[in-house]
N, C-alpha and C positions, 0 to 999 in steps of 0.2 A: 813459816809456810813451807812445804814439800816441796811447791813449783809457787814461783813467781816469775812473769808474765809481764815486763814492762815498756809501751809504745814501741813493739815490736812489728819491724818490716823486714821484708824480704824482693828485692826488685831483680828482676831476668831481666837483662838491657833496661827497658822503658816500659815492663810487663809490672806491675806492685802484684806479687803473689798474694803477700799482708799483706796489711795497711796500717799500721799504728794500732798494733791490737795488745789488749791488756788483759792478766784474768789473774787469779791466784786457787791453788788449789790448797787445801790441809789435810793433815794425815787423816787417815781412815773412809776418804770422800772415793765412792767411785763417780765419775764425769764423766757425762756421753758429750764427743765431741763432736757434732755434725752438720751438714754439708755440701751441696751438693758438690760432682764432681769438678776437681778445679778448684773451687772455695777458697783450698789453701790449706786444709786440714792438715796433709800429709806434711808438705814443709815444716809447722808450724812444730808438728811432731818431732821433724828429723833436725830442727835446731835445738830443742831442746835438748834429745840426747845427744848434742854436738857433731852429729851429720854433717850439717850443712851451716855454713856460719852466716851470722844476721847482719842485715847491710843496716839498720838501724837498730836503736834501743836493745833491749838486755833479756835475757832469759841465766834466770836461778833457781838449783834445785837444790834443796837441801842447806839453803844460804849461800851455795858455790855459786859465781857467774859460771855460766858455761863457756863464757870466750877466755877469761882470764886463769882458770882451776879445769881445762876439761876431765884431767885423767882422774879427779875426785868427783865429777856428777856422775862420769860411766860406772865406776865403782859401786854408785846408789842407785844406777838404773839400770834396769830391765824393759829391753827394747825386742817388741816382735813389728816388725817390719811389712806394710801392704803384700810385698812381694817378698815372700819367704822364704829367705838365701841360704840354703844347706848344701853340703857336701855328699853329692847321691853317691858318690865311690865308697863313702864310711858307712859302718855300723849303727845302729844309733848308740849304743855304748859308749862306742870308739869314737863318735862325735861330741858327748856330752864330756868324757873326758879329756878331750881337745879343748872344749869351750872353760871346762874347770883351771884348767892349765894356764888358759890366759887368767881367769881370774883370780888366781893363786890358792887356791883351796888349801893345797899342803894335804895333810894325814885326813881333814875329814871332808874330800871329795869322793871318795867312792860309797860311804854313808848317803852322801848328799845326794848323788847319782841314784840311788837305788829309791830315795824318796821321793826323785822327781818324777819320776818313771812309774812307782806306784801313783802316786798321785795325779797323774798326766793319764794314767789309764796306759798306760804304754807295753807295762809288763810281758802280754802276748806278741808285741812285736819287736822285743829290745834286740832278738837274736839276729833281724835281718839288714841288709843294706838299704838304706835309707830311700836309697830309688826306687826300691822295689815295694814300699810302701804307697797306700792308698793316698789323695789330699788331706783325707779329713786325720790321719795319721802322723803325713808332715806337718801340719799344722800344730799337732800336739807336739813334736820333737822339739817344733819353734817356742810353744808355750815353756815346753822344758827347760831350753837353754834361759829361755828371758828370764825364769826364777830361780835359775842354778845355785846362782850366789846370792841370795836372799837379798834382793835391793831393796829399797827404802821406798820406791817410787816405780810404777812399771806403766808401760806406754805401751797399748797395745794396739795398733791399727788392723782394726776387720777380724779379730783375734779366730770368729766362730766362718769364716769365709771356707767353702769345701765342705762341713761339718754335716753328718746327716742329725736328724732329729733328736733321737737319744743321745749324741754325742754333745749336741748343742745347749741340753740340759747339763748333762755332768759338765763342761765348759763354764755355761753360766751359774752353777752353783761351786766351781772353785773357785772364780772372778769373786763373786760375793762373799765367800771364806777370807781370802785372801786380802778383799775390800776391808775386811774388819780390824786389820791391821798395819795396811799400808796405804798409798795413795797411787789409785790408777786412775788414766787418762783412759779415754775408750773410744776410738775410731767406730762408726757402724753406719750403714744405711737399712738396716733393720729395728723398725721401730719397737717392736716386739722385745728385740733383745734390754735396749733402752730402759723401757718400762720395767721389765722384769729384775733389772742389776744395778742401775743410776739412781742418786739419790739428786743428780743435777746433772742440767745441762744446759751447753754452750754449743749456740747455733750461728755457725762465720758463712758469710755468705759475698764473695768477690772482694775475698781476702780483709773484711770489716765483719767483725761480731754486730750478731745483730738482736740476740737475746742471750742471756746469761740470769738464770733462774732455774728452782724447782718445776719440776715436770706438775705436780700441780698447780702451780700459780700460773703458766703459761699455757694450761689448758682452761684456766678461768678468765684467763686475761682473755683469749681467744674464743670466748663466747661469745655465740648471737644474740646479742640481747633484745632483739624484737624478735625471738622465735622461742617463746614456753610450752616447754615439756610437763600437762597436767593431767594428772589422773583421778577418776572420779572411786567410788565405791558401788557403782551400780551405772547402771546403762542413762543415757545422759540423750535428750531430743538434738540430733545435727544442726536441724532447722534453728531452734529456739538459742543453740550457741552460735550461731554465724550470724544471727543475729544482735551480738553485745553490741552496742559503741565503738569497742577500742580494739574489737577483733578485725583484721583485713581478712583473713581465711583459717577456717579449721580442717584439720586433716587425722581421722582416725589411724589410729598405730595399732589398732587390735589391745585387749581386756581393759576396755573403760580409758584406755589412752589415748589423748591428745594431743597432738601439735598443732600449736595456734599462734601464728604470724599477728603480731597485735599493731598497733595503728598508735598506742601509747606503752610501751614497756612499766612506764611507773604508774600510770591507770588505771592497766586492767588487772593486777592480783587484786585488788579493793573491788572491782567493779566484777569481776570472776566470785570473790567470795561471798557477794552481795545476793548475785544471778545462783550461786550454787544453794542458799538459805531459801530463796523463795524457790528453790526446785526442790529443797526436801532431800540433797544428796551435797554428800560430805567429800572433800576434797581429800586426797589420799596423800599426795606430792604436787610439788607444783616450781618447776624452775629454771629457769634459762638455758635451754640447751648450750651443752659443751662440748666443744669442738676435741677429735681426736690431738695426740702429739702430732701424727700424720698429716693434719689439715692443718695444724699452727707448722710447721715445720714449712707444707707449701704454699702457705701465704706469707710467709717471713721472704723466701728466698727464691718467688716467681720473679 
């Protein structure tokens, strides 16, 4: 496993940040990790790439403990940080081969410099001081350094945080390039981003996981299942459907669409196809409304 995750806590005095939390990630997985504010996320991140040390159980990346091997996990991780700690006095040149320097690149960090940079989208602004740079710019200098040196594993908190629209794109399609060969962790409170980059996620909420699943299985599990989403082929009498059995109320959604609050969930698709035969009109779809990631996300962690 890339990251292993084991009955990890974190306690501030008599605060549990964590709480006994476990997960495991593998190569090639990107993971949205989220949370509300607080949750825990951030820590949970900053021990892993040995930040911040865990007052209980163990965090492994690459097989290394992080408490026992740290200067071998940092070597495999690629850390961009909530708050994005750059040197506004430097270049961004002048900073990425500051950051190659700790890494030890040797002879081919100035190759490696020039590919992050293209690849970061950087290029138009390498020539200036980092200060003088827009967020959604810093924010790419930080993407830069986290991949300088090609880690195994990269940990990205809020990575798209400042980013205008078009940047948020090119962002979320090198996360998913990049996803196809290594293992990244993913900080976000944008659910949008989530859907669009994760192939899983893990929802920690006052410092205890409280789902850890595909984004579609957690959006099926989070269905209402006394609220059917059906659709007819032709225009359907209101009256003659609020009047089934096993319907409490129907509500038109506009072209032959229905939401219908039912009174028995297992009931009425029999007693719906029964009513649709003697109406002479043919049932198009028909199925348990599903909840956004959004609404599973704030009924996990209300």
């Amino acid at each position: 496993m890339s990251i292993k995750v084991s009955s990890l806590s974190k306690l501030y005095d008599t605060q549990k940040a964590v709480d006994n939390i476990s997960f495991e990630l593998k190569k090639g997985e990107i993971v949205g990790f989220l949370g509300p504010n607080g949750a825990g996320k951030s820590t949970t991140m900053k021990i892993i790439t040995g930040y911040l040390p865990a007052s209980g159980g163990k965090a492994e990346v690459c097989g290394f403990d992080v408490a026992e091997k740290p200067m071998e996990v940092r070597s495999r991780v690629g850390y961009l940080p909530e708050a994005n700690p750059l040197y506004y006095d430097m270049y961004v040149r002048e900073y990425l081969e500051f950051t190659a320097g700790i890494h030890k690149l040797g002879k081919g960090a100035k190759q490696r410099i020039e590919e992050m940079i293209e690849m970061t989208g950087l290029s138009k602004e390498a020539h200036k001081k980092i200060g003088a740079l827009s967020k959604g710019y810093k924010q790419r200098v930080g993407l830069a350094q986290a991949m300088l040196h090609d880690p195994e594993v990269l940990i990205l908190d809020e990575p798209t945080t400042g980013l205008d629209p078009n940047q948020i794109l090119e962002i979320r399609d090198l996360i998913r390039k990049i996803g196809a060969e290594k293992t990244v962790l993913l900080s976000t409170h944008i659910m949008q981003e989530v859907q669009a980059m994760c192939s899983r996620v893990i929802i920690i909420n006052n410092g205890q996981i409280v789902a850890d699943d595909s984004i579609e299985n957690l959006r099926e599990a989070g269905a209402q299942q006394d609220v059917m989403m059906v659709s007819f082929d032709k225009a359907v009498d209101a009256k003659l459907l609020k009047q089934l059995k096993n319907v409490a109320s129907a509500e038109s959604v506009g072209d032959n669409k229905w939401k219908l609050v039912s009174k028995s969930a297992e009931e009425l698709p029999r007693e719906l196809m029964q009513w649709a035969l003697d109406q002479h009109v043919n049932i198009t779809s028909m199925q348990a409304e599903v909840n956004s990631l959004e609404d599973v996300f704030r009924k996990l962690t209300k």
